[in-house]
C-alpha positions in Angstrom: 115.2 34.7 -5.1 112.9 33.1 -2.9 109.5 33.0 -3.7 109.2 32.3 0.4 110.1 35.7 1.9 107.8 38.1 1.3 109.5 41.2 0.1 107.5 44.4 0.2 108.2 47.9 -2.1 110.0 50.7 -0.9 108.0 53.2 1.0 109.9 56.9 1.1 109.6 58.9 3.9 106.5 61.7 4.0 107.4 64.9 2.1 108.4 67.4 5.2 105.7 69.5 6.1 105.4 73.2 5.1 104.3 74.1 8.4 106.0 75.2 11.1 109.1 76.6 8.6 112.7 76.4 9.1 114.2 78.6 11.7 115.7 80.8 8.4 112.1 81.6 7.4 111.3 83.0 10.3 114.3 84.9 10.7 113.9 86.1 7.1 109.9 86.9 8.4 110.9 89.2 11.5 113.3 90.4 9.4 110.5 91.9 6.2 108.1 92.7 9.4 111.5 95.5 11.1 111.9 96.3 7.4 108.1 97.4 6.6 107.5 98.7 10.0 110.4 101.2 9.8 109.5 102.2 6.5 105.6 102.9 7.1 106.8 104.8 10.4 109.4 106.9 7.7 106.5 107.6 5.5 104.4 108.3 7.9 106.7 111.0 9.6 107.7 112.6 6.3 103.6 112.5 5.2 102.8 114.3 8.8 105.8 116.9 7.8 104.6 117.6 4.6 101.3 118.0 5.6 102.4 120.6 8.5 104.8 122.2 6.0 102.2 122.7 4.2 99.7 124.1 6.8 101.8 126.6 7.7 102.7 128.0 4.0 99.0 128.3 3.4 98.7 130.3 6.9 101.6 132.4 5.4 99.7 133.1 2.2 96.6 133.6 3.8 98.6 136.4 5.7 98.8 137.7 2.2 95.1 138.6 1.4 94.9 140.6 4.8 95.3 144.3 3.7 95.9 146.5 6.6 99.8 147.2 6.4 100.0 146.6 10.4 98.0 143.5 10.7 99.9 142.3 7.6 103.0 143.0 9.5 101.9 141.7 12.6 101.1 138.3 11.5 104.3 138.2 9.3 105.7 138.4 12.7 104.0 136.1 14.7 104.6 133.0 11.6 108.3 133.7 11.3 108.3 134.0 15.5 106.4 130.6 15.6 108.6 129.1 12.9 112.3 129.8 14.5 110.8 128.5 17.8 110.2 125.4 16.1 113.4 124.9 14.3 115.5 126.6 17.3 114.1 127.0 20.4 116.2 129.2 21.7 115.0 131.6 18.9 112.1 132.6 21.1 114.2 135.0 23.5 116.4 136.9 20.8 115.1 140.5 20.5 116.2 143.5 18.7 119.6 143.0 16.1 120.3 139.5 17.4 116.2 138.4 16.3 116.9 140.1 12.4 120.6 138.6 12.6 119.1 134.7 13.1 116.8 135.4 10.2 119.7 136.4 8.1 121.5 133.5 9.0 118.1 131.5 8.5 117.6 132.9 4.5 120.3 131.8 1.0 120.7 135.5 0.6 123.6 137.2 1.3 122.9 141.0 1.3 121.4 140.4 5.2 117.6 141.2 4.4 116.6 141.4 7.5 119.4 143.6 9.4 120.0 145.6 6.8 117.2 145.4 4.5 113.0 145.7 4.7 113.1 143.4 7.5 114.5 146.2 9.6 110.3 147.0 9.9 109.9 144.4 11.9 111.5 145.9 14.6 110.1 149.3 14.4 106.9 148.7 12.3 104.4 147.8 15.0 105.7 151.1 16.5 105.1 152.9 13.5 101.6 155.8 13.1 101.5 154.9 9.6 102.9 152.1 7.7 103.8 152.6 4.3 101.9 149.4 2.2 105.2 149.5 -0.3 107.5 148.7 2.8 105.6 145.5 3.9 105.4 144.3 0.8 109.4 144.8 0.3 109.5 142.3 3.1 107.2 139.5 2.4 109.6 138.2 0.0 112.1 137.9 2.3 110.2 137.0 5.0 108.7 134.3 2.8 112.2 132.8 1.6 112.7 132.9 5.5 109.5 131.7 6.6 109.8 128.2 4.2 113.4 127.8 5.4 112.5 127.5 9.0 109.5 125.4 8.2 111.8 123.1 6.4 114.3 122.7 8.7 112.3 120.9 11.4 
């Protein structure tokens, strides 16, 4: 060796630098941020429906504590009305048979509640002088069974 050249120590490159990250980081970033987005919007949706869902089942109840048969029935009505017009909206011009045949078709039972059953006073209930107390409660069952289908279904 010669003492005459002056021979300096190896000097490594600078560590790379954490910032601004490798194209793969950021793709792996957008990719968490689609992820977390999607899933607060899913939550968010099924947290609004819940929350609806459950609006309208406590307006059903509430139908409940009413105790004039024809108000009772009236407002039984109206829900189950406002219900299939959600889930269907062509539900809103059936009348007469074809209205109590969708709600069949919209209940798990199969003896036809509705058509051939206590829902047949909601055709000719509002009609009716007198309602007998024992015939709307008959239908809230059904009409309830209904009802939560029809809510659910949105």
């Amino acid at each position: 060796m010669n003492p005459e050249l002056q021979l300096r120590d190896i000097h490594l490159p600078p560590e790379p630098s954490w910032w601004p990250p490798a194209p793969g980081w950021w793709l792996l970033a957008i990719v968490i941020g689609l992820v977390a987005w999607r899933l607060t919007r899913y939550g968010l949706r099924s947290w609004r429906a819940r929350q609806r869902s459950r609006a309208l089942q406590e307006q059903f109840d509430a139908v409940l504590l009413v105790t004039e048969p024809a108000a009772q029935l009236a407002a039984i009505s109206e829900l189950l009305r406002r219900a299939a017009r959600q889930s269907d909206p062509a539900a809103a011009a059936l009348v007469g048979r074809a209205w109590l045949e969708f709600l069949d078709r919209s209940t798990d039972a199969t003896a036809a509640p509705f058509s051939r059953g206590p829902g047949r006073l909601l055709l000719d209930g509002p009609y009716r002088a007198h309602l007998d107390v024992g015939s709307v409660r008959a239908l809230i069952a059904p009409a309830r069974q209904c009802f939560l289908k029809l809510v659910r279904a949105e």
